[in-house]
KEGU-668923 format. One record per atom (N, C-alpha, C, CB): z, x, y; atom name; residue number from 1. Coordinates in pm, 1 decimal. Glycine has a CB too. Layout:
residues N
         up       east      north   atom    nr
          Z          X          Y     CA   NUM
...
end
This chain:
residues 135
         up       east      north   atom    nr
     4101.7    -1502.5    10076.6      N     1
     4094.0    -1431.2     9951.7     CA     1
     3948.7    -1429.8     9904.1      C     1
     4186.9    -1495.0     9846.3     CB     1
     3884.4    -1308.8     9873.3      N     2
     3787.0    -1299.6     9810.7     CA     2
     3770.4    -1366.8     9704.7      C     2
     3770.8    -1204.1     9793.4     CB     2
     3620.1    -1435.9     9668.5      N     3
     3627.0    -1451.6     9518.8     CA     3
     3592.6    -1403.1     9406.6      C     3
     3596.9    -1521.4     9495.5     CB     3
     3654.4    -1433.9     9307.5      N     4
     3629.3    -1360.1     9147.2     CA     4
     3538.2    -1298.7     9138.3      C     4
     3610.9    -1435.3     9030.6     CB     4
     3482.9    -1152.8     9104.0      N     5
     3354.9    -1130.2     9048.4     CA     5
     3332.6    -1110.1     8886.2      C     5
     3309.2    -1014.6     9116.6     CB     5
     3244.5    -1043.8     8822.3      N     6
     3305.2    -1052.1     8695.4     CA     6
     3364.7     -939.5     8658.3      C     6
     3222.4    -1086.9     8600.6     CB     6
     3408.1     -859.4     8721.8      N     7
     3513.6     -737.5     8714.7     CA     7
     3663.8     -739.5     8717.6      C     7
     3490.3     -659.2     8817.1     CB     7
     3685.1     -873.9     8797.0      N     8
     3803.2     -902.2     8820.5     CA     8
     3869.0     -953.3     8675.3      C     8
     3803.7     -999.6     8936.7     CB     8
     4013.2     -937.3     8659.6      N     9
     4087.9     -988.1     8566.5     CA     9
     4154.3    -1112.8     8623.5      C     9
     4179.0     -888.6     8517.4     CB     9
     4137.2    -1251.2     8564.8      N    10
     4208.1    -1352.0     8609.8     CA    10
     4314.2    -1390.9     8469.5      C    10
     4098.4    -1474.0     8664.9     CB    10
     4425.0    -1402.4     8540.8      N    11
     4484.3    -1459.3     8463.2     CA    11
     4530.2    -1380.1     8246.4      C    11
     4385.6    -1588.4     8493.7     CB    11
     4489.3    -1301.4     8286.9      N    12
     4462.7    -1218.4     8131.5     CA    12
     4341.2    -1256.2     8084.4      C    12
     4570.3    -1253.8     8004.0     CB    12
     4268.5    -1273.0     8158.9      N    13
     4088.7    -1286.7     8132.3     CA    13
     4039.8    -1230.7     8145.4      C    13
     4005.3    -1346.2     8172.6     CB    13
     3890.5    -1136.5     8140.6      N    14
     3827.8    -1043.2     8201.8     CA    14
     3663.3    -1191.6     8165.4      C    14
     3848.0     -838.1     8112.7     CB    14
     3615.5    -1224.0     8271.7      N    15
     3517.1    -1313.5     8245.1     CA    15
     3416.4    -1179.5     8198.9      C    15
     3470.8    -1425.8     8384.3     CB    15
     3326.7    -1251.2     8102.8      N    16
     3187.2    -1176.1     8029.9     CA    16
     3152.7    -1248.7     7966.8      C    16
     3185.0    -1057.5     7948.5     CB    16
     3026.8    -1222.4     7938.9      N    17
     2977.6    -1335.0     7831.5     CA    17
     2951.2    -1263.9     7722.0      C    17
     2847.5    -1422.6     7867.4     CB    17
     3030.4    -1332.4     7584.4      N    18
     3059.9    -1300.5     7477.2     CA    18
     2996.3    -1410.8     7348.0      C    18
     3204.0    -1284.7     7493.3     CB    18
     2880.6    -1469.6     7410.6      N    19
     2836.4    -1586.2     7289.9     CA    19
     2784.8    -1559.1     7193.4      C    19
     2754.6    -1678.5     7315.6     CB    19
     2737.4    -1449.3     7215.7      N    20
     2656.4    -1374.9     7065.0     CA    20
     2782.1    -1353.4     6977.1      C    20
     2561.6    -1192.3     7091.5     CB    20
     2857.7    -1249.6     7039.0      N    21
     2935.6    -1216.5     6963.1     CA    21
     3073.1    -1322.2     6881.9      C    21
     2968.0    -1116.6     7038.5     CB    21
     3052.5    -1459.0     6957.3      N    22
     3115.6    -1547.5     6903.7     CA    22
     3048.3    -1595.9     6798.9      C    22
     3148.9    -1631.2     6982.4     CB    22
     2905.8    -1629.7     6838.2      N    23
     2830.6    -1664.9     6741.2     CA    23
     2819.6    -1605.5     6604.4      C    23
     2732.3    -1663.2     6788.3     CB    23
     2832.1    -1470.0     6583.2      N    24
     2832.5    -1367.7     6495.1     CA    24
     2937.2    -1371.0     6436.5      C    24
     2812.8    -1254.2     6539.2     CB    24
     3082.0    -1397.8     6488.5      N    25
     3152.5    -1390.7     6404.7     CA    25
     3201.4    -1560.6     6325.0      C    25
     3252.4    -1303.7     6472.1     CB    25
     3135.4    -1657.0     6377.3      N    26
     3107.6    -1765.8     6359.0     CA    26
     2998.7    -1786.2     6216.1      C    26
     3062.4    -1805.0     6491.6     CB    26
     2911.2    -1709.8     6229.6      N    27
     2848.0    -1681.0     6092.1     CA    27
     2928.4    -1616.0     5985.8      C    27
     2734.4    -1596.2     6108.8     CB    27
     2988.1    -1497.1     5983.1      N    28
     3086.0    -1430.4     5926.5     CA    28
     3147.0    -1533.3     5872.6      C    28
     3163.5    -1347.5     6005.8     CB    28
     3245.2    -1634.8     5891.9      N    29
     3322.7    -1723.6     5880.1     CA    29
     3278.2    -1831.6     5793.1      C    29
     3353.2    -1758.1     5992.3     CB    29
     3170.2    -1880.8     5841.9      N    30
     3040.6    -1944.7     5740.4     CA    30
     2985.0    -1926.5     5632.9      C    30
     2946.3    -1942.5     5775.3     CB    30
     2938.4    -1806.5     5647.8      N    31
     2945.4    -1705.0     5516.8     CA    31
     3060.8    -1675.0     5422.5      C    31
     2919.7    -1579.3     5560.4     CB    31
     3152.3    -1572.8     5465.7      N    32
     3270.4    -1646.9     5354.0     CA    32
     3323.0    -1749.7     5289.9      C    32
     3348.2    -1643.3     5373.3     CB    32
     3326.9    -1846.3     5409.8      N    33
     3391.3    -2009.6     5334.6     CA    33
     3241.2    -2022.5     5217.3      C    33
     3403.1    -2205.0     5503.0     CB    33
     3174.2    -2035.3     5258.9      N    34
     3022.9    -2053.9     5160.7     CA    34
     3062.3    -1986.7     5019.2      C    34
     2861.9    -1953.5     5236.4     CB    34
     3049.5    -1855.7     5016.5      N    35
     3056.8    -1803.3     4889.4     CA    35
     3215.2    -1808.3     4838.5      C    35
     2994.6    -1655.6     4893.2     CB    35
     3296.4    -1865.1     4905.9      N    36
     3474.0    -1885.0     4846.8     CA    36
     3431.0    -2010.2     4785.8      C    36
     3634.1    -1906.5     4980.8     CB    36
     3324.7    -2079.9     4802.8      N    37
     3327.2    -2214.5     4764.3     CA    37
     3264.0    -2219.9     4625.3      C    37
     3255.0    -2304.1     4867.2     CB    37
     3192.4    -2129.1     4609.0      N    38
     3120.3    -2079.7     4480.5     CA    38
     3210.4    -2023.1     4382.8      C    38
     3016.5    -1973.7     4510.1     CB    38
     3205.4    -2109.4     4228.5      N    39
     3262.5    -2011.0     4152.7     CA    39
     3250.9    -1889.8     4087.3      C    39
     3285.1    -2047.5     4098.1     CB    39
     3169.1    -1822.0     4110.6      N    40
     3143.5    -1682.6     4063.4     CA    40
     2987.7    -1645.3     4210.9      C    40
     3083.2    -1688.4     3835.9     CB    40
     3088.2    -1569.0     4296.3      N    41
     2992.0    -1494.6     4431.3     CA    41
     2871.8    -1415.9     4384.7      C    41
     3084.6    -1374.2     4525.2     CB    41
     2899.2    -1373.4     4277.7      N    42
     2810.3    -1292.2     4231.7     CA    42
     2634.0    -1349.9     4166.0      C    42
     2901.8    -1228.2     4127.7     CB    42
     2708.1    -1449.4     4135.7      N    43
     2572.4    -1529.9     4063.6     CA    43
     2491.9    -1589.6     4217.6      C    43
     2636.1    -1699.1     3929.9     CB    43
     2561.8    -1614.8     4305.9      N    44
     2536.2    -1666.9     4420.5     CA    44
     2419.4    -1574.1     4506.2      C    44
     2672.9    -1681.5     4488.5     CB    44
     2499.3    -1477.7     4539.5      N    45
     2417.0    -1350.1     4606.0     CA    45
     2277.2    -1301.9     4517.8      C    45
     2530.2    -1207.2     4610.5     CB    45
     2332.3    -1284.7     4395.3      N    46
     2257.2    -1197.5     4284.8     CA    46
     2277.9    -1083.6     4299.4      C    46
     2122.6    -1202.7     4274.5     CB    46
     2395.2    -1021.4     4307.7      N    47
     2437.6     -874.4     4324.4     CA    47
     2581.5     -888.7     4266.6      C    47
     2432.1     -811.5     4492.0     CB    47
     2548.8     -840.3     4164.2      N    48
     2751.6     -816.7     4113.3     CA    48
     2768.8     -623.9     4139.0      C    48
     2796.8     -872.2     3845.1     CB    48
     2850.5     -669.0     4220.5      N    49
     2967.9     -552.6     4264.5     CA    49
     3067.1     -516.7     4147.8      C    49
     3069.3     -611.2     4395.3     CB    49
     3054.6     -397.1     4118.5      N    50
     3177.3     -385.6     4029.9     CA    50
     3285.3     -283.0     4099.8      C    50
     3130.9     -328.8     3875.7     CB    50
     3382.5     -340.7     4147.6      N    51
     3480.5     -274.7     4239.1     CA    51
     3530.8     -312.5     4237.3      C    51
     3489.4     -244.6     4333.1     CB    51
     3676.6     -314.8     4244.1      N    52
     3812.7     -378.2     4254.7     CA    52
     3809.4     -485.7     4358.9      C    52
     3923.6     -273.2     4290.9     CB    52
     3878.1     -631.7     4347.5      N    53
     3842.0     -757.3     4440.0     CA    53
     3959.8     -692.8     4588.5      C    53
     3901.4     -958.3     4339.5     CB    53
     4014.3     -612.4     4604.8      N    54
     4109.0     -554.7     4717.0     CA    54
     4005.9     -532.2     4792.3      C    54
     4208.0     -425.2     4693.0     CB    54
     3912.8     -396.0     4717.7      N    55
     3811.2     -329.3     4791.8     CA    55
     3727.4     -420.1     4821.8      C    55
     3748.0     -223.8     4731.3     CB    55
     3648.0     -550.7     4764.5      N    56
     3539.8     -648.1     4811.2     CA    56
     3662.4     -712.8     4931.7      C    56
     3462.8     -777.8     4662.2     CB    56
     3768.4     -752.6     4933.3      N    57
     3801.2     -828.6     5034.7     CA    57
     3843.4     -737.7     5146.1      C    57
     3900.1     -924.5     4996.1     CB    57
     3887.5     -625.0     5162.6      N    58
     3879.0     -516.9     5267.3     CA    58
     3762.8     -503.1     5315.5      C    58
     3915.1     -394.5     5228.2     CB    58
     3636.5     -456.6     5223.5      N    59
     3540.4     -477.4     5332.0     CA    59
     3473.9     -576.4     5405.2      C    59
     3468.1     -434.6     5306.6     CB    59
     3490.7     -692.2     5327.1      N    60
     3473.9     -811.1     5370.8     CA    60
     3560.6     -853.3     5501.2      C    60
     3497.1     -890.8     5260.8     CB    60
     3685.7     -854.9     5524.4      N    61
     3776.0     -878.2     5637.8     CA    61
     3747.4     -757.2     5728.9      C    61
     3935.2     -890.1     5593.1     CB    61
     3699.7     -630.7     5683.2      N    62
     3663.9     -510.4     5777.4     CA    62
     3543.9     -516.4     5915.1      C    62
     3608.6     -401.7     5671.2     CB    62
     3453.1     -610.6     5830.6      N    63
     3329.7     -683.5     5910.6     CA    63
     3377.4     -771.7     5996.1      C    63
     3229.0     -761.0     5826.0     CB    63
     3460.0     -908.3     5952.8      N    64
     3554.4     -997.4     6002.8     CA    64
     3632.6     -921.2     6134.7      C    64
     3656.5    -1039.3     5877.3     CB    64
     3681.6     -833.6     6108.4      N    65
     3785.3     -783.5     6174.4     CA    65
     3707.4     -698.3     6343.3      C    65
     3869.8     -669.1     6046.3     CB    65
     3624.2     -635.4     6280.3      N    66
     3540.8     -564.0     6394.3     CA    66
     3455.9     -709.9     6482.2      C    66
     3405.9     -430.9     6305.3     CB    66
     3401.8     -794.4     6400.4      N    67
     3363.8     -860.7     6486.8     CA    67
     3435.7     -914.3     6589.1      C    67
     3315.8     -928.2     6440.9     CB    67
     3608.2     -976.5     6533.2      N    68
     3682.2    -1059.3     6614.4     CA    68
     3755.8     -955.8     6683.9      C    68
     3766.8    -1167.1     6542.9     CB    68
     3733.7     -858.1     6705.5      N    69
     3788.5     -774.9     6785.5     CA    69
     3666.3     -730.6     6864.9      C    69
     3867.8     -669.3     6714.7     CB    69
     3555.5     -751.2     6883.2      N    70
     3405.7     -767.4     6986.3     CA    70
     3448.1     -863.9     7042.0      C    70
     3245.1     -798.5     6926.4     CB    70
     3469.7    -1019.9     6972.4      N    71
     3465.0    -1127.2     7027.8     CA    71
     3582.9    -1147.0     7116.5      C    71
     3447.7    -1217.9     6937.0     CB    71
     3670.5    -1133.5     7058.5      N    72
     3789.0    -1161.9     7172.0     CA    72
     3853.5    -1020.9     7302.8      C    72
     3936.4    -1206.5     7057.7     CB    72
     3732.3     -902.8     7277.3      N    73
     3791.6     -771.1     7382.3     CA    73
     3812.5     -849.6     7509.9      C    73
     3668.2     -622.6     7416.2     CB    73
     3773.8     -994.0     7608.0      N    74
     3758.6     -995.3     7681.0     CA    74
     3936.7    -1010.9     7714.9      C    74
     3647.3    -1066.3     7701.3     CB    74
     4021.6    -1014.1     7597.2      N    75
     4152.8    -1086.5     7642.3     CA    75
     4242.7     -965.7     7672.8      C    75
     4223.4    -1193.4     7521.1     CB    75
     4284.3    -1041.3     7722.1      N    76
     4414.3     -901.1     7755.0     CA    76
     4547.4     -990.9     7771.4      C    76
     4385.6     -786.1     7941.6     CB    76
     4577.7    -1094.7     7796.7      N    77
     4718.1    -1166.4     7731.1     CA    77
     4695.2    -1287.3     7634.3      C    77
     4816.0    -1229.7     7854.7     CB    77
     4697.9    -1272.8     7487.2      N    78
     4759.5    -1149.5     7394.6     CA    78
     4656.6    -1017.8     7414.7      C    78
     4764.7    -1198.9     7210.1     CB    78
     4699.2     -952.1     7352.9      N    79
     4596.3     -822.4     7322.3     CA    79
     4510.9     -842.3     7234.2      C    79
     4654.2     -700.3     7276.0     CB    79
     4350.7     -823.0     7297.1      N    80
     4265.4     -846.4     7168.4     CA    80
     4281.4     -810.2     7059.8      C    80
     4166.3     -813.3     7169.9     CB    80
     4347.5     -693.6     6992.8      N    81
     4338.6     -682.5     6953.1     CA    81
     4436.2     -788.5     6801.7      C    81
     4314.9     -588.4     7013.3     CB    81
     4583.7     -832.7     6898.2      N    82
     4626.8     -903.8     6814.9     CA    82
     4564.9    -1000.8     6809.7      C    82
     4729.7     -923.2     6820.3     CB    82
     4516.2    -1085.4     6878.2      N    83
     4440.1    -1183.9     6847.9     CA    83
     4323.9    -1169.3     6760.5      C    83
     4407.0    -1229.5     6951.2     CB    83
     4266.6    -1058.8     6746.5      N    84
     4150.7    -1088.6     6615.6     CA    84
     4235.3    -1031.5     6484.9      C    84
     3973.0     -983.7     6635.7     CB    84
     4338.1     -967.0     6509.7      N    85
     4415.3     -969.6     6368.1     CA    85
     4481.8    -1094.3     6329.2      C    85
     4525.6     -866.3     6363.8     CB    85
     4555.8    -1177.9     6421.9      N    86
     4587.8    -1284.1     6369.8     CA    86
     4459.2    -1378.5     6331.2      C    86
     4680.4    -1339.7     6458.2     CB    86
     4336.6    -1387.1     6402.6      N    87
     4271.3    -1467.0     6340.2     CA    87
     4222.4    -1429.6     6223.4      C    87
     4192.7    -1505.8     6405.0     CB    87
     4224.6    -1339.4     6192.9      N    88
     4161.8    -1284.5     6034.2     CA    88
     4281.7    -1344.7     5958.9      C    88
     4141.1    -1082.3     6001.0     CB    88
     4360.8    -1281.5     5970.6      N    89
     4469.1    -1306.2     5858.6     CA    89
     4511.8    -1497.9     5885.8      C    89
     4636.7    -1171.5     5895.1     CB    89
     4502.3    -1561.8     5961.6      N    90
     4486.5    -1678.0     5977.0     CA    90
     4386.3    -1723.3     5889.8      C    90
     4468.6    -1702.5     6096.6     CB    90
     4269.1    -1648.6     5890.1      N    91
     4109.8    -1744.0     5833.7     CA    91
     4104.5    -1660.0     5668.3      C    91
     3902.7    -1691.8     5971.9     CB    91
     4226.6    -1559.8     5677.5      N    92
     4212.2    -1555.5     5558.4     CA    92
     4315.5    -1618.6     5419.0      C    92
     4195.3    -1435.6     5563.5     CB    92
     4401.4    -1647.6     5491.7      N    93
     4504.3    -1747.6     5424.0     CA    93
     4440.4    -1916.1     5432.3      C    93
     4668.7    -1733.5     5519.3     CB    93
     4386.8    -1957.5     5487.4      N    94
     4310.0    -2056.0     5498.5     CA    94
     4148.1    -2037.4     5366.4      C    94
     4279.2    -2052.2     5677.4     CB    94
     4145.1    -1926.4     5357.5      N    95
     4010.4    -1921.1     5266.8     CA    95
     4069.3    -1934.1     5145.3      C    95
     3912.7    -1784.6     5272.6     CB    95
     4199.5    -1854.6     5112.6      N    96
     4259.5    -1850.1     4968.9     CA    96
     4297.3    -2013.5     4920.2      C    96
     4411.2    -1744.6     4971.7     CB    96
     4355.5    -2073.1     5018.7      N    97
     4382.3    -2227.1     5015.6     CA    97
     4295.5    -2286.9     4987.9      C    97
     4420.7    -2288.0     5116.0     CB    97
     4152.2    -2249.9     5015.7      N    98
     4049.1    -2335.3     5026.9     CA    98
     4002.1    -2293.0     4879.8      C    98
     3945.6    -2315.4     5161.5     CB    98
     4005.7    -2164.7     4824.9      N    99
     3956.8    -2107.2     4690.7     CA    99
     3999.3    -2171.5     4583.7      C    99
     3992.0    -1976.1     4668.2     CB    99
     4178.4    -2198.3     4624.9      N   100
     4258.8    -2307.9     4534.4     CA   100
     4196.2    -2394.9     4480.0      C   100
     4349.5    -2381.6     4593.2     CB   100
     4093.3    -2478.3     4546.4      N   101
     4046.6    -2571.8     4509.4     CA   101
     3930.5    -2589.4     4415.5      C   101
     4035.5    -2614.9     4597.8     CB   101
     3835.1    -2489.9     4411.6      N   102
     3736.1    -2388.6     4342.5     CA   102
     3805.4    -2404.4     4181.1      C   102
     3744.1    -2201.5     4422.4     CB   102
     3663.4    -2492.4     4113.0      N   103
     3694.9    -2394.8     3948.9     CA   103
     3710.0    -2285.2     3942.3      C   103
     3603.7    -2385.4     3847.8     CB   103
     3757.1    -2234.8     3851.3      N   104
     3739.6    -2059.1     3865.1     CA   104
     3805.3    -1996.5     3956.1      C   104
     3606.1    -2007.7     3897.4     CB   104
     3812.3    -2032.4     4040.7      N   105
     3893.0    -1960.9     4135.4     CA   105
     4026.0    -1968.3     4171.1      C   105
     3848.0    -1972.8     4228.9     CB   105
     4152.2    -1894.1     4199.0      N   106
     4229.4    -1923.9     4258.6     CA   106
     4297.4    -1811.7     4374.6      C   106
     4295.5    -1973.0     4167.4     CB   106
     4380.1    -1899.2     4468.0      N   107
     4464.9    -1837.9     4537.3     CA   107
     4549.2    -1688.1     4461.8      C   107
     4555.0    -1955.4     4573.5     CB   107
     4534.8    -1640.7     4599.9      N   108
     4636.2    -1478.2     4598.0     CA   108
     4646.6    -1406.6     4701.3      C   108
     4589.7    -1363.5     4508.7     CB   108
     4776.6    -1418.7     4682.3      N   109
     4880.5    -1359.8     4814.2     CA   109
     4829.1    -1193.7     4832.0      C   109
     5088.9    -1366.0     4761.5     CB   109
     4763.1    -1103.5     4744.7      N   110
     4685.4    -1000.5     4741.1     CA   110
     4621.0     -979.1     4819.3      C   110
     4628.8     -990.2     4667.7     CB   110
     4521.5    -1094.2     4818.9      N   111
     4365.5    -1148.3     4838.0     CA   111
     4429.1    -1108.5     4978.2      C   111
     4291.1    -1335.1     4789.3     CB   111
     4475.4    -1198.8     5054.0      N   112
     4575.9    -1190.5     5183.4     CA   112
     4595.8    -1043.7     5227.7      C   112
     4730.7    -1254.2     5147.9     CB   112
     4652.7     -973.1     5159.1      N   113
     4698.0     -860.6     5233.7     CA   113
     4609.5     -761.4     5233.9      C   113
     4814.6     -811.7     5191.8     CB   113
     4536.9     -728.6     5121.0      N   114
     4362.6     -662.4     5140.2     CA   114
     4312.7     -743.4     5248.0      C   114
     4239.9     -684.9     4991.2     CB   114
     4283.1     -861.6     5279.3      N   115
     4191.7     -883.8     5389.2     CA   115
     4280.4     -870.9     5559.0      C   115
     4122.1    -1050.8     5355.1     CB   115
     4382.4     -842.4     5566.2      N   116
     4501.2     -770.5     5635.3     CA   116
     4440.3     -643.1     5695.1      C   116
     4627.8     -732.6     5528.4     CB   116
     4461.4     -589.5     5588.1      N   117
     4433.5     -413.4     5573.7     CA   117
     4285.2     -431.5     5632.7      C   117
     4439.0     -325.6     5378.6     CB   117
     4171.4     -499.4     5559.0      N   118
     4094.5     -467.7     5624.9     CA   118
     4007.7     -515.8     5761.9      C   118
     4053.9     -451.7     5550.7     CB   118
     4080.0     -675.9     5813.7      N   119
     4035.3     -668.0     5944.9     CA   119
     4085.0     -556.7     6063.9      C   119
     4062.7     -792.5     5986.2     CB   119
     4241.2     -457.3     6034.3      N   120
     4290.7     -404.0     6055.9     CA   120
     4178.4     -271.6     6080.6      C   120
     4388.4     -424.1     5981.7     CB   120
     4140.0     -226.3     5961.2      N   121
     4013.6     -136.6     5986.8     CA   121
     3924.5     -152.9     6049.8      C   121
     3954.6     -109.9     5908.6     CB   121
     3883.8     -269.9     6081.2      N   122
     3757.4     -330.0     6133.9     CA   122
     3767.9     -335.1     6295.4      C   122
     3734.9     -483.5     6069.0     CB   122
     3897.7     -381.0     6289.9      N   123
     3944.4     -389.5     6474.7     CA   123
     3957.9     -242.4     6489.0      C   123
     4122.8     -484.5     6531.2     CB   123
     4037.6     -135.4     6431.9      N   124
     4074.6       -1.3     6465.7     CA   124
     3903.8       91.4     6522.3      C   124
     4162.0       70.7     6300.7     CB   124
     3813.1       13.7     6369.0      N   125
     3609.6       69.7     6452.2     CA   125
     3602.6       36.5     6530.2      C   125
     3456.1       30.4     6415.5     CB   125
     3604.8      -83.2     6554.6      N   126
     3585.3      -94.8     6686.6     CA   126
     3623.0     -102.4     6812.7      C   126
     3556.5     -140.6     6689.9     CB   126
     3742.8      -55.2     6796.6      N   127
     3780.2       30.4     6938.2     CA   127
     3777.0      130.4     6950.5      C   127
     3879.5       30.2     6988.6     CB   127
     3731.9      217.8     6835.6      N   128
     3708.5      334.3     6872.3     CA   128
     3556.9      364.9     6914.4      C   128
     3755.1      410.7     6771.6     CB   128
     3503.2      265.5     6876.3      N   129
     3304.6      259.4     6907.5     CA   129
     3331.9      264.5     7043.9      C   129
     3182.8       90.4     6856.3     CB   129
     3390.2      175.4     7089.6      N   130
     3428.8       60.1     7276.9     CA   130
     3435.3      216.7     7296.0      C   130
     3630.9      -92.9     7333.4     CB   130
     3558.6      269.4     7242.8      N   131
     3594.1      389.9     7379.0     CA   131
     3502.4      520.6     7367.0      C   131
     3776.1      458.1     7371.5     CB   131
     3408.5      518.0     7248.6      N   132
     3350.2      643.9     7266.7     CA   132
     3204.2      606.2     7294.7      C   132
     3371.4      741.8     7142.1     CB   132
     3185.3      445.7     7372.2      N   133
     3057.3      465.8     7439.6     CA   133
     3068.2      409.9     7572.4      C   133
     2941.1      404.1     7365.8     CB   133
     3233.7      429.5     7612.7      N   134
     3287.2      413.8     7752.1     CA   134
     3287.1      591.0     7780.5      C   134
     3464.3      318.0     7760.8     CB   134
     3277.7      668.1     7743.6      N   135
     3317.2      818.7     7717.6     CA   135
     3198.1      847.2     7823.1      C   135
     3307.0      895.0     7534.7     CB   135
end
């Protein structure tokens, strides 16, 4: 038997090297928990957004979402794509828990389903980027 090259699929693997893009969404992750930890994001950044908190956490999980759908394309059992939706919505029920704890801040099951919706968007860009610069 020949061996592996990196074209081959083992096992529901496609080997590549993906460290940046782990790394990146590893910051992402860093970055949110950071400013969830803050009681008012805005004083933090120095930019207050005035937009509905759905729309800040959609685009926020939208970034999330495209990245972990870069980071994990190499999988194919699960489908990357479920896998960077479950990890969003995983890291984002984990952030609301963590907000709980925050003066000022609390948990919402909302919060959750906006950041749903928008790693959802985020994975949907970026498979459509993948296939229209496989084109």
């Amino acid at each position: 038997m020949a061996p592996a090259t990196h074209t081959d699929q083992i096992d529901g693997f496609r080997p590549q090297y993906h460290g940046p893009t782990y790394a990146l969404l590893a910051v992402w992750c860093a970055l949110v928990w950071y400013l969830s930890s803050r009681p008012d994001p805005g004083d933090t950044v120095g930019i207050l957004i005035d937009l509905p908190d759905y729309v800040l956490h959609g685009a926020e999980f939208a970034a999330g979402g495209f990245l972990a759908a870069r980071a994990f394309s190499h999988l194919r059992v699960p489908p990357a794509w479920l896998t960077a939706f479950t990890f969003c919505v995983v890291f984002g029920v984990l952030d609301e828990w963590h907000q709980s704890f925050v003066p000022g801040r609390c948990a919402d099951l909302a919060d959750v389903l906006a950041d749903g919706v928008g790693a959802l968007i985020g994975i949907a860009t970026q498979f459509l980027a993948t296939r229209a610069t496989a084109s």
